[in-house]
C-alpha positions in Angstrom: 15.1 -41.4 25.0 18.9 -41.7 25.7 19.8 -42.3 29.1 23.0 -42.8 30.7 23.2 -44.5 34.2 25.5 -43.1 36.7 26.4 -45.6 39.5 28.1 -43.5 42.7 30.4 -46.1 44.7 32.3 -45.0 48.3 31.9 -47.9 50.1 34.5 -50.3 49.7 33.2 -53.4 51.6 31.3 -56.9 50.6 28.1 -55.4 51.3 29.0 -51.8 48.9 30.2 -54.3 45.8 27.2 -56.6 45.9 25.2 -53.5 45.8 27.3 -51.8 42.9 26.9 -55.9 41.2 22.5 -55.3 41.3 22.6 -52.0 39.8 25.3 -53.2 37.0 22.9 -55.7 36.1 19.8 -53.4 36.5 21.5 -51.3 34.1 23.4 -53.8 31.9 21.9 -52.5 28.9 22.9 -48.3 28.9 25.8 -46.7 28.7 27.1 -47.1 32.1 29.9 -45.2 34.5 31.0 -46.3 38.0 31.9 -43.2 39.4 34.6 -43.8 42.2 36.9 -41.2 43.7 39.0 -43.9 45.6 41.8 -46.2 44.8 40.7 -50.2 44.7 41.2 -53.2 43.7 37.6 -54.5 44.3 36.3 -53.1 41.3 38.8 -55.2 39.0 36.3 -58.4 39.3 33.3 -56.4 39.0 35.0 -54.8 35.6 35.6 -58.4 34.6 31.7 -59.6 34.8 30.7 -56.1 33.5 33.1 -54.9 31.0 30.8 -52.1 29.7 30.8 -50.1 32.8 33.6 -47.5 32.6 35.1 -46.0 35.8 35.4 -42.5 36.0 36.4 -40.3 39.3 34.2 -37.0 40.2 34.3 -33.9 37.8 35.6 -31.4 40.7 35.3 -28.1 38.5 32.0 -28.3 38.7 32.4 -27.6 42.9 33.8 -23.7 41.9 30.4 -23.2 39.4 28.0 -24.0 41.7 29.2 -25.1 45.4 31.3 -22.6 46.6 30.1 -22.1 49.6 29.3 -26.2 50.4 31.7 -26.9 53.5 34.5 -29.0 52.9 33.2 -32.1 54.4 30.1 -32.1 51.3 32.3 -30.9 48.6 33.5 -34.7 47.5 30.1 -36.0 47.6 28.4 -32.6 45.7 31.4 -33.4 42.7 30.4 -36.8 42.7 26.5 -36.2 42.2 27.1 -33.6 39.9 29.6 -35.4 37.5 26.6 -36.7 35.7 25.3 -33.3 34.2 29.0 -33.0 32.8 29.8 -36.5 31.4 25.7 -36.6 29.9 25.5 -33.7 27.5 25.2 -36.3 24.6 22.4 -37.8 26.2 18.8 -36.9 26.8 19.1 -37.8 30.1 20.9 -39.8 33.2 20.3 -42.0 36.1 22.1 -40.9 39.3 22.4 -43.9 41.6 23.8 -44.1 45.4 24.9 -47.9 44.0 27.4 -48.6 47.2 23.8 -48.8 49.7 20.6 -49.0 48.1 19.0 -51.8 46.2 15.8 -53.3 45.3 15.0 -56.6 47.2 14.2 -58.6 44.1 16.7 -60.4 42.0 13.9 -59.9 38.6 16.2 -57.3 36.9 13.7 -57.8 33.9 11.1 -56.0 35.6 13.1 -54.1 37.4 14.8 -53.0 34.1 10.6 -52.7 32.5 9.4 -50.0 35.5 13.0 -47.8 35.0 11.7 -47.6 31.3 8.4 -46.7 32.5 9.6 -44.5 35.0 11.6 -42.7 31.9 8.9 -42.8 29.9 6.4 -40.5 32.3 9.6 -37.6 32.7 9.5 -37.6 28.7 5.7 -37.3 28.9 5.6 -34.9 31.6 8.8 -33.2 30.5 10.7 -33.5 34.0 13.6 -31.9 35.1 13.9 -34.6 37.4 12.6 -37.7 39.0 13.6 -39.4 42.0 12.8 -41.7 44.2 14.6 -40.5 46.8 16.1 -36.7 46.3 16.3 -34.5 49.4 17.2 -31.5 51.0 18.1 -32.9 54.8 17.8 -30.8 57.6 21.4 -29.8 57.6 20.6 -27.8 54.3 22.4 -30.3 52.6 20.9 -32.1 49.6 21.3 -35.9 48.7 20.7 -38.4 45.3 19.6 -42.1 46.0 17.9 -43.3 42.5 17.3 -40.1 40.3 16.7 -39.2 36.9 17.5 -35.9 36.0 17.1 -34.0 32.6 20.8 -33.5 30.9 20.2 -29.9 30.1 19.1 -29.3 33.4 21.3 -26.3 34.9 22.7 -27.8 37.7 24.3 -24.9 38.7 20.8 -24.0 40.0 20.4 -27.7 41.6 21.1 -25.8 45.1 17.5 -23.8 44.9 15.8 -27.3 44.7 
């Protein structure tokens, strides 16, 4: 299965790049995008130990399609975990990844690298449209993406009736 990894990055702090540093390595080996909507130069010396990783910015069209009716204060972060549906039609599938605040606490990014392969390989089985490990619809009505894999051909201008 092709897989794309999609590593969302807001946080512009020590603690946000180390983060952003474990899932580049967790994900050394796909094609990989730092998605950043803000100006920095912390990212040059991560670019520099991981020069696959391309940084791209949110795909806002994709806010008109589906989120009209988000509120303004949700728009920048629905563009951002929706970029990956747009930038993956190539692939069979992509890894959507809050990489500025979540991390596994374990530094063995082989077997960390051997479950996200098994954890692909049941969605294939099982023919998911997605699979997270932590995807949620809040109590604000709001919905949120930590570590996800979602189908490429899903049609995420439906994602809302999740």
């Amino acid at each position: 299965m092709n897989c794309k990894a999609f590593l969302k990055i807001d946080r512009m702090d020590a603690s946000g790049v180390l983060c952003l540093r474990f899932w580049l390595e967790v994900f050394k080996n796909y094609e990989t995008y730092i998605l950043c909507d803000r100006e920095t130069d912390l990212l040059d010396t991560v670019q520099v130990d991981y020069p696959h990783a391309k940084l791209t910015k949110s795909d806002r069209s994709v806010i008109t399609e589906c989120c009209g009716t988000l509120k303004s204060s949700k728009r920048n972060m629905a563009a951002a975990n929706l970029t990956g549906f747009k930038l993956s039609q190539n692939a069979d599938a992509f890894w959507m990844i809050d990489a500025d605040d979540t991390m596994f606490l374990t530094r063995r990014f082989d077997i960390l690298n051997q479950k996200f392969r098994e954890a692909e390989q049941i969605f294939q089985d099982k023919k998911f449209d997605a699979f997270s490990l932590d995807f949620y619809r809040n109590l604000n009505n709001g919905w949120t993406f930590g570590v996800a894999l979602m189908r490429s051909s899903l049609p995420y201008q439906r994602i809302q009736e999740i």
